[in-house]
C-alpha positions as CSV (number, residue, x, y, z in Angstrom):
1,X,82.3,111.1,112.7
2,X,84.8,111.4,109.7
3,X,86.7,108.4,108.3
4,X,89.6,107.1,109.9
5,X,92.8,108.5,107.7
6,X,95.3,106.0,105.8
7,X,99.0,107.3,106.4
8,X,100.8,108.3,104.2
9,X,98.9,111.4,102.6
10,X,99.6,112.6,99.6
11,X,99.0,116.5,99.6
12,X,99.3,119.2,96.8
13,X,100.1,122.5,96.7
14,X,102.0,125.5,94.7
15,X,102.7,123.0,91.9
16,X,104.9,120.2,94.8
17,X,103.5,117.1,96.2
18,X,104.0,116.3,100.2
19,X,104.0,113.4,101.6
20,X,103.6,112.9,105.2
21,X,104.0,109.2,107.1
22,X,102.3,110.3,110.2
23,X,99.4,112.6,111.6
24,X,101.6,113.9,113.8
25,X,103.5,116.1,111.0
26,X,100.9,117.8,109.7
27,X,101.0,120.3,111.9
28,X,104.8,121.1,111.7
29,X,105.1,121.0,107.6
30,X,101.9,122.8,107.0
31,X,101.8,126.3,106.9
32,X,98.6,127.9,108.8
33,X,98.2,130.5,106.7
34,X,98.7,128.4,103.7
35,X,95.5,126.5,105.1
36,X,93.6,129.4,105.4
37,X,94.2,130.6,101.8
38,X,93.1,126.8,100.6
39,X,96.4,126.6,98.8
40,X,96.1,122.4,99.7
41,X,94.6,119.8,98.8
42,X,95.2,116.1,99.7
43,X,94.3,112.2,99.7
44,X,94.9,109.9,102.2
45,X,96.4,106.4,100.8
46,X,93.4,104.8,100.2
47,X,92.0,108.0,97.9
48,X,89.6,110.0,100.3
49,X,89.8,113.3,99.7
50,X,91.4,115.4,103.0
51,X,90.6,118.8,104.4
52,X,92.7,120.9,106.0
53,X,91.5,123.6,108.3
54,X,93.2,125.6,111.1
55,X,92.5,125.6,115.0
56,X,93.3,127.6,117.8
57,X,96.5,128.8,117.9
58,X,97.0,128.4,114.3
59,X,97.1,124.8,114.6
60,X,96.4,122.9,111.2
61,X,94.5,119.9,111.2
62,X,93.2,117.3,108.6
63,X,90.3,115.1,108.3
64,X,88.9,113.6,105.7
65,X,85.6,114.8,104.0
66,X,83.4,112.1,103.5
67,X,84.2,108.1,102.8
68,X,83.9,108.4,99.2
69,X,87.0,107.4,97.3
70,X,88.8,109.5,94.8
71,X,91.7,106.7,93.4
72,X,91.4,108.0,90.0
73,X,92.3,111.7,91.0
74,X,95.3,110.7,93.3
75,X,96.4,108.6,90.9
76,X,96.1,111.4,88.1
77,X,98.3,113.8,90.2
78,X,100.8,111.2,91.5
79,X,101.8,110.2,88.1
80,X,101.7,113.7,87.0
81,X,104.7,114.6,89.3
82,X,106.1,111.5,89.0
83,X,106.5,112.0,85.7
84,X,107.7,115.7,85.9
85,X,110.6,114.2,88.1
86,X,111.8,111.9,85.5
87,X,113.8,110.1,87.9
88,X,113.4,107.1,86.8
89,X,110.9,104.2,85.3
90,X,107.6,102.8,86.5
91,X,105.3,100.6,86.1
92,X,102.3,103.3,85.7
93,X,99.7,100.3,85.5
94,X,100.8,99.3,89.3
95,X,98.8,101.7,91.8
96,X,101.1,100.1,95.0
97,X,104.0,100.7,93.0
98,X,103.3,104.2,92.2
99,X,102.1,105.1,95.9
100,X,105.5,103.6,97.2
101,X,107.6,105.5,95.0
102,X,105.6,108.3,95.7
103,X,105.8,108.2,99.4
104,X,109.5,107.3,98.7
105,X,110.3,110.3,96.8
106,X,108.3,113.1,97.9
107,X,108.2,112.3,102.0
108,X,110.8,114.5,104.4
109,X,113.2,112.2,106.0
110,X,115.7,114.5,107.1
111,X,113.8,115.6,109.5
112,X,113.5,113.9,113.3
113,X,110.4,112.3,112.5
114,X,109.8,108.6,111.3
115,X,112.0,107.9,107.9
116,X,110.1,106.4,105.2
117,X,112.2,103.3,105.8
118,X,111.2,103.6,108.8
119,X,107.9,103.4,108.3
120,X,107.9,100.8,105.7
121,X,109.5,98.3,108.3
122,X,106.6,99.4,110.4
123,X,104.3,98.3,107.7
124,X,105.7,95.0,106.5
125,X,106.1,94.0,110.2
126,X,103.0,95.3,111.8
127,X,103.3,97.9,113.7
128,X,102.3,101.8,113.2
């Protein structure tokens, strides 16, 4: 059985980051046939490395590949487009600090799904 996944991911594709709060989104902001040309790849938060593949129906899932974690890769590539962004300082010696922002910056809250607030008040209170 694959490792359990640590919302948010952190996903990379066509030069963007995504971030998704919840397991439920992955199927509405991925593209199937974006999955099926392996134009992702991901992390969850704690740095496994994800896998996205495509069901029936054209329905994209994600797992994780094995229990090994990658921090120093995610790491790598979150401060690579944090720093393309230049929107503003941070502490690039804080991994929380850099995942938050992340998360902040590069999650879809527009949408009808769970803000990033949202889920951040879910976090600090205790419930997901």
């Amino acid at each position: 059985m694959p490792p359990r996944i640590v919302f948010p991911i952190f996903i990379f594709g066509d030069g963007d980051c995504i971030v998704l709060l919840r397991n439920e989104d992955i199927g509405s902001e991925l593209e199937h046939y974006d999955v099926t040309d392996e134009v992702y790849s991901g992390y969850d938060y704690d740095g496994r490395l994800l896998k996205f593949t495509t069901g029936e129906n054209m329905v994209v899932r994600c797992e994780a590949t094995s229990s090994e974690i990658q921090h120093d890769e995610l790491m790598k590539r979150l401060h690579s487009h944090l720093a393309r962004l230049n929107y503003c300082r941070y502490d690039n010696n804080n991994d929380s600090i850099t995942k938050a922002m992340a998360a902040g910056l590069f999650a879809e809250t527009n949408f009808e799904y769970q803000s990033f607030l949202g889920w951040l008040k879910s976090i600090i209170i205790g419930r997901k």
